[in-house]
N, C-alpha and C positions, 0 to 999 in steps of 0.2 A: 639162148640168150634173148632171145625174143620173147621167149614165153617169159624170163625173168622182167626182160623189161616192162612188158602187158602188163607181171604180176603187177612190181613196181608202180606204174602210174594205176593201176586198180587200188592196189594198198596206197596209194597215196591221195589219189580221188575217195578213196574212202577214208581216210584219216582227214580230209577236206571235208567231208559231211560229216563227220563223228565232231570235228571240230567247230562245226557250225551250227550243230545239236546238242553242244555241251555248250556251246555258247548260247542257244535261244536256251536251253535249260538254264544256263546261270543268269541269266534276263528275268526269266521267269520265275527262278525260284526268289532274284532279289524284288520283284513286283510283287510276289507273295508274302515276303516277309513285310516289304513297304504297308503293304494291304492290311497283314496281321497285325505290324503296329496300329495301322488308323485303325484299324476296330478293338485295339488295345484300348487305345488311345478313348476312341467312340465308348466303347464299353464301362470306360472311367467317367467319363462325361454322365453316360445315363448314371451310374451308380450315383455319385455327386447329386447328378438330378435329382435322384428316386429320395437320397437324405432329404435336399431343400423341402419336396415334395412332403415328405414325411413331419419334417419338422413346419413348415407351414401350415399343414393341415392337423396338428398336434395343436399349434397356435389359434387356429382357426376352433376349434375343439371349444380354449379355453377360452378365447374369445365370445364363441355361441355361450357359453358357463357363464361368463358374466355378465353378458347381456341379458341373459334369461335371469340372473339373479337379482341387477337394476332392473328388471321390468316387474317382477315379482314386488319389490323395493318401490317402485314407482305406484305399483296398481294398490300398495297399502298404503301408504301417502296419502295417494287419492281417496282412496275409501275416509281414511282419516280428517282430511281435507274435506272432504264431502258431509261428513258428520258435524266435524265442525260447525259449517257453513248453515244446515240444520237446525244446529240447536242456538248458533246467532240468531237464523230467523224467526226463530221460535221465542228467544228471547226480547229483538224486537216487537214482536206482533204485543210480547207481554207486557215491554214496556211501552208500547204505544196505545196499548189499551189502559194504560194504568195514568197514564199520562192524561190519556181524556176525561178517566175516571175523575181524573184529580182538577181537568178542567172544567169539567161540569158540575163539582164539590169545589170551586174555586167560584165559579158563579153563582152557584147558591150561598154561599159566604157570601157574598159583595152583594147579595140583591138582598142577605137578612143585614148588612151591614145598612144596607141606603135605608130598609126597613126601620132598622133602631134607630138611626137618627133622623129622619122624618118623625116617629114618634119619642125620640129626647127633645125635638125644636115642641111638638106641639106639647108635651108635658111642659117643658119649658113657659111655655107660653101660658098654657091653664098656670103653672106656678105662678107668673105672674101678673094673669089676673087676678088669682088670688090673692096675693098679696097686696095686690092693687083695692083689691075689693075689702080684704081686711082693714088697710089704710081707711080707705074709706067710711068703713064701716066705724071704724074707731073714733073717725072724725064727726061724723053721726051721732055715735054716742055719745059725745063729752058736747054736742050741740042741741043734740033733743032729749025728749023723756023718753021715747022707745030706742030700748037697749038690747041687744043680741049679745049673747055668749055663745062663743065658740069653746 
């Protein structure tokens, strides 16, 4: 009876430790599964990530594309813009020389202008002393015997 009872509280102290290792096992196995979720969980997060990732840098991609193709677009512009700019000043230079040209053939006009009429006053003038001198002369003759023909 003794020995039953020994077995007894043995088998019972040990169904006491079986019981308390089936229990930190079921602790542990729910900490594991807890665990397994969050790096489920984790694992969904990065996947999620790795898309944004992918697709931002997919963006960024076409972003670089067009940038590089407005800068392509911009540096012909410019070239174009620069050409332009060019051949204005090149047109200026021609119309400022043509401009002078036509100033200094604008004062030659006006200095043969003042020329002609300096000599239209003094043709003028000879015209009428002439005429003054033919009066004259006419007067003369119907007054004297020396007669002039013009």
């Amino acid at each position: 009876r003794k020995w039953m009872e020994e077995t007894a509280a043995a088998v019972f102290e040990r169904e006491n430790e079986l019981n308390k290792k089936e229990m930190n096992l079921r602790r542990k196995e729910e900490q594991l599964n807890e665990k397994e979720n969050q790096i489920s969980t984790e694992a969904n997060e990065v996947r999620d990530a790795q898309v944004r990732i992918r697709k931002l840098a997919e963006q960024l991609r076409d972003k670089e594309e067009r940038v590089k193709d407005a800068e392509m677009h911009f540096n012909v512009e410019l070239k174009k813009t620069r050409e332009a700019q060019k051949k204005v000043a090149e047109m200026a230079s021609r119309l400022k020389k043509r401009s002078d040209e036509m100033k200094e053939q604008n004062l030659r006009l006006e200095k043969r202008y003042a020329e002609c009429d300096t000599l239209e006053k003094h043709l003028r003038h000879l015209q009428q002393e002439l005429e003054e001198g033919a009066t004259n002369t006419s007067f003369s003759r119907e007054g004297s015997d020396v007669g002039f023909s013009f």
